[in-house]
C-alpha positions in Angstrom: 116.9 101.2 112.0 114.9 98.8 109.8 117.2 99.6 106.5 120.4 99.2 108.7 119.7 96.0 110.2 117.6 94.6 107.2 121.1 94.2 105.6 122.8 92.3 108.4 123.8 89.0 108.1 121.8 87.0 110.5 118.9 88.9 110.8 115.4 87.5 110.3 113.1 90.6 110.7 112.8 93.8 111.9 110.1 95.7 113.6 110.3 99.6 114.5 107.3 100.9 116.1 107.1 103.8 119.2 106.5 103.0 122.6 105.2 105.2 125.9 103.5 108.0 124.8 100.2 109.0 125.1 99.1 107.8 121.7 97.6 104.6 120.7 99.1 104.5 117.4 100.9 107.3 116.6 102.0 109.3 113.7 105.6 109.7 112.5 104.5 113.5 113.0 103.4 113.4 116.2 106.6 111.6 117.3 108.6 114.3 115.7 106.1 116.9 117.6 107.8 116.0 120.9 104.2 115.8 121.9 102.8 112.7 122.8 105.9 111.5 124.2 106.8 108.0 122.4 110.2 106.7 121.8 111.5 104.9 118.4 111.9 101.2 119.8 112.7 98.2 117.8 112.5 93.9 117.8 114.9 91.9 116.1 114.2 88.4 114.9 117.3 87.3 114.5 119.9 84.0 114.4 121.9 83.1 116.9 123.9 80.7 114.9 125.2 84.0 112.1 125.0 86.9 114.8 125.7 87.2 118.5 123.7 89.7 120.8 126.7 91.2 121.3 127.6 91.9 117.5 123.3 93.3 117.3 125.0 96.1 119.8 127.3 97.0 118.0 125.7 97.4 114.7 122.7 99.5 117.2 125.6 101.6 118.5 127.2 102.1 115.1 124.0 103.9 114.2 122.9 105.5 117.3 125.0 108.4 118.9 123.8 108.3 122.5 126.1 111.1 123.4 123.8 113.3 120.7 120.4 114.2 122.7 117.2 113.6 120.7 119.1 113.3 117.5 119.8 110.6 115.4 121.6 111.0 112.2 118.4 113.5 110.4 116.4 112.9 112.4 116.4 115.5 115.5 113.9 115.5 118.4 112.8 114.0 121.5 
């Protein structure tokens, strides 16, 4: 997510991390495990004045298939 919206007009910063699983600070590994059970998530830092919150959803949704379970593009899991 951070190469797609690193490119956007508007956007300040980017910040993927994962989020609810039973890891402190978990591996890219151990996400892909289906393990631990952490989530990709992501914060945007971004302008108001070049993008809209509206137009950050669509770029999310141009990348995301949320009709595809646990895949993403290549990247396939929960």
């Amino acid at each position: 997510m951070d190469a797609v919206f690193g490119k956007v007009e508007g956007i300040k910063n980017v910040i993927c991390r994962y989020s609810e699983g039973r890891e402190a600070n978990p591996t890219y590994e151990q996400v892909c495990s289906g393990v631990i059970g952490d989530a990709e998530v992501v914060m945007i830092d971004y302008d108001e004045n070049n993008i809209s919150y509206e137009d950050l959803f669509d770029v999310f949704f141009e990348i995301y298939y949320s009709t595809q379970l646990n895949k993403r593009g290549n990247d396939i899991g929960t």
